[in-house]
N, C-alpha and C positions, 0 to 999 in steps of 0.2 A: 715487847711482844715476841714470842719465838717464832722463827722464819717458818714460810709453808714450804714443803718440799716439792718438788715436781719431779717424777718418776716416770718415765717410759717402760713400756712393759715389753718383753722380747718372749711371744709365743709361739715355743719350737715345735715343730714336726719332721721325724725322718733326718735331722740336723739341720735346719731351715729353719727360715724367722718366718712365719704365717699371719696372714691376719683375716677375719671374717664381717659377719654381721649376725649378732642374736646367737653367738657361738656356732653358726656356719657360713657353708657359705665358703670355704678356707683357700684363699691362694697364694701364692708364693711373696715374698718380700725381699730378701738378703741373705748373704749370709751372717748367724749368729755375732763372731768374732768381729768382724767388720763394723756391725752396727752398734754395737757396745763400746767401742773404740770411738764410734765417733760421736756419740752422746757424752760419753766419759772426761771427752776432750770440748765439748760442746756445753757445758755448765749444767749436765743434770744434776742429781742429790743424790740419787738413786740409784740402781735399776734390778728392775725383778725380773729372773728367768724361767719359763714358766715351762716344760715340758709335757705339753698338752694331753698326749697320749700315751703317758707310760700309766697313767693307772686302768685304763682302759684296756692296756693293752697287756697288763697283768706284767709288766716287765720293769726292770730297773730304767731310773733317767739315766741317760745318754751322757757318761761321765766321761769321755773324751772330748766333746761338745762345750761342757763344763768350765773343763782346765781350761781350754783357751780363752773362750769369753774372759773369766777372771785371771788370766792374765795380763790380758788388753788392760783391763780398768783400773781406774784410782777411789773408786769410790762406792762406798756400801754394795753390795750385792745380798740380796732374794734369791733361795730361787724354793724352789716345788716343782712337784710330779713324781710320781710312786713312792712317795714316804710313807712310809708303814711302820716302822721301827725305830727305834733308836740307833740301830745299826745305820739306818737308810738316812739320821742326821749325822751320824757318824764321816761317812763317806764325804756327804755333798761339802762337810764342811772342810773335809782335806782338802777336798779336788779346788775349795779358794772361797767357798761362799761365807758370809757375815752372819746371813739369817736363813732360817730354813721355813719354808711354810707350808700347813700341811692342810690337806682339804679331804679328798675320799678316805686315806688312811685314817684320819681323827674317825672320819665317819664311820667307817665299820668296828674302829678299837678305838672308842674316845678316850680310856685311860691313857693314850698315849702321848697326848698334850699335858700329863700332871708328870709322867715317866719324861717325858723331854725336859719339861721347863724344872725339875730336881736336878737333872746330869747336867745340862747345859746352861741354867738361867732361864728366865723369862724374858729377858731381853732377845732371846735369841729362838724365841717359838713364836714365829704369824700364824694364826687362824686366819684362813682365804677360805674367803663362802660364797659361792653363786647362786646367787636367789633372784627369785623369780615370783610375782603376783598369781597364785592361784584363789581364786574363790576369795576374794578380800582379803588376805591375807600371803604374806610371805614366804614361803615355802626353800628352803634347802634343796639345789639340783647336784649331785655328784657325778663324775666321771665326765667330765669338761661339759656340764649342760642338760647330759644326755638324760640322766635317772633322777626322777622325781620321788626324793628321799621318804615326803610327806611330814618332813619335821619342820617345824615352826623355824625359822630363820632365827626373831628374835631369840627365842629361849636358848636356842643352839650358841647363841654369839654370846647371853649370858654365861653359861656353861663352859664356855671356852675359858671366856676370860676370869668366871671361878677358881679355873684347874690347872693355871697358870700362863695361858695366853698372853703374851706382853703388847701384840700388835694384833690387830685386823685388818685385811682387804676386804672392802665389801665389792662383789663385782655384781653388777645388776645385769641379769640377765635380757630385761626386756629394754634397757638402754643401749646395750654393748652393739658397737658399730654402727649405731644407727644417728651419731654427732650432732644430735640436738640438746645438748645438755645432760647433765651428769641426772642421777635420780637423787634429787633432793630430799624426796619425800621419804626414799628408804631408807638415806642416809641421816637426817635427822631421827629417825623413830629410832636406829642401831645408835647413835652419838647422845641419846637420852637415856639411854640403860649401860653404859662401860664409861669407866672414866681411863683406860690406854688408849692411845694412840688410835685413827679410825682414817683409814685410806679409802677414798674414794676412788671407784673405779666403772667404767663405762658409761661412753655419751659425750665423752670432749668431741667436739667437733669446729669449737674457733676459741681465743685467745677470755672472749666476752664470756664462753660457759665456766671458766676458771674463777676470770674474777667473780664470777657471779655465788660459785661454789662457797668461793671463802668469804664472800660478801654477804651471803644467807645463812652461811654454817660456821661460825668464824674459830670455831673448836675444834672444825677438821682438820687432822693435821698434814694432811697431802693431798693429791691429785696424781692420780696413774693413768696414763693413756696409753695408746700405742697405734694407728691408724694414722693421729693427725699429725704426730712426729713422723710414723714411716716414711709416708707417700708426701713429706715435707710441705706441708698443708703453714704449720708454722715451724719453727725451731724453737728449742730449748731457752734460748738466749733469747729471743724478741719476745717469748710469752714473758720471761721474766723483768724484760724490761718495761713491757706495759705493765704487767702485774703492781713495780715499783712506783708508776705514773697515777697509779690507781690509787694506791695507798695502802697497798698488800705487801705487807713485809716479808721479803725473798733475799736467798745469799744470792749475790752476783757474781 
């Protein structure tokens, strides 16, 4: 059976690692560099770097912020925030990153996930969606939460992965921060229509919503947090050694 990843999520503002509740809420954490260093070195799989406010704020991510994080690290790098181009995979991927993942940009030029995944692979295009339950249904928010797209979640994640999306982050918006468990329910209905890869995100809040994750969804191929790693609720290293007690096949 292929190992589950475990991925901590580093959500920059201003050059700061941030973290909220329900995408607010945002207070201070770390610095970037530092805490990529110490996951890096700490047995993550992963780590996604998330530059919260560059599409917001109509600007390029914060490529000196960039370099160093992926200097520090030995292992896979994410990151997003103001991709809009092939130019703007272009960059991020000098400045050290592995995978680029793109969320408001796809949203306004969705050609740009079929123009990415031709120059670069699919292996190397995340679709990152934050969605949100409006009116029984699933709903697409862009611009870290803020804008209620009114597009159907599912059909957009279909779409993605049509046009050569190789990954997905699903981030729920009405789970995020709030550590009572991951949203199973949205994650199962996205893990029933794609067959790449489907990263779970928002709702870690102890060791038991993991295994619970991969114990209900055993297709999902990750778990991304960032709250219960920050503020060292658990570490990298002890989720995965329980995760291994459990019977959830993890690299150690």
């Amino acid at each position: 059976m292929i190992t589950k990843r475990i991925i901590p999520c580093l959500d920059v503002r201003n050059g700061r690692v941030v973290k909220g509740v329900n995408f607010e809420g945002l207070r201070d954490v770390s610095d970037p560099a530092e805490l990529a260093a110490y996951y890096s070195e700490g047995g993550a799989d992963e780590l996604v770097f998330y530059d919260i406010t560059a599409s917001s704020e109509g600007r390029r991510l914060f490529a000196d912020v960039l370099r160093k994080v992926a200097s520090t690290i030995f292992i896979p790098l994410t990151v997003g925030g103001g991709i809009n181009s092939t130019d703007d995979f272009d960059r991020v991927l000098k400045c050290g990153a592995d995978k680029v993942s793109v969320n408001s940009g796809a949203i306004r030029r969705p050609q740009l996930i079929r123009e990415a995944a031709e120059k670069y692979g699919s292996q190397c295009v995340v679709l990152s969606v934050d969605a949100k339950r409006v009116d029984g249904t699933f709903h697409v928010f862009q611009n870290g939460g803020r804008i209620d797209t009114g597009m159907d979640a599912l059909e957009w994640i279909r779409y993605g992965v049509d046009h050569g999306a190789g990954e997905i982050v699903l981030n729920s918006i009405d789970t995020d921060g709030v550590k009572k468990g991951f949203d199973l329910e949205m994650l199962e209905a996205v893990n029933r229509i794609v067959s790449v890869p489907v990263i779970a995100s928002g709702g870690a809040g102890s060791a038991e919503d993991f295994a619970e994750l991969f114990r209900r969804l055993p297709d999902i191929s990750a778990g991304l947090a960032a709250s219960i790693f920050h503020f060292g609720e658990v570490s990298v290293h002890d989720l995965k050694m329980y995760l291994k007690e459990e019977g959830i096949p993890v690299r150690i």
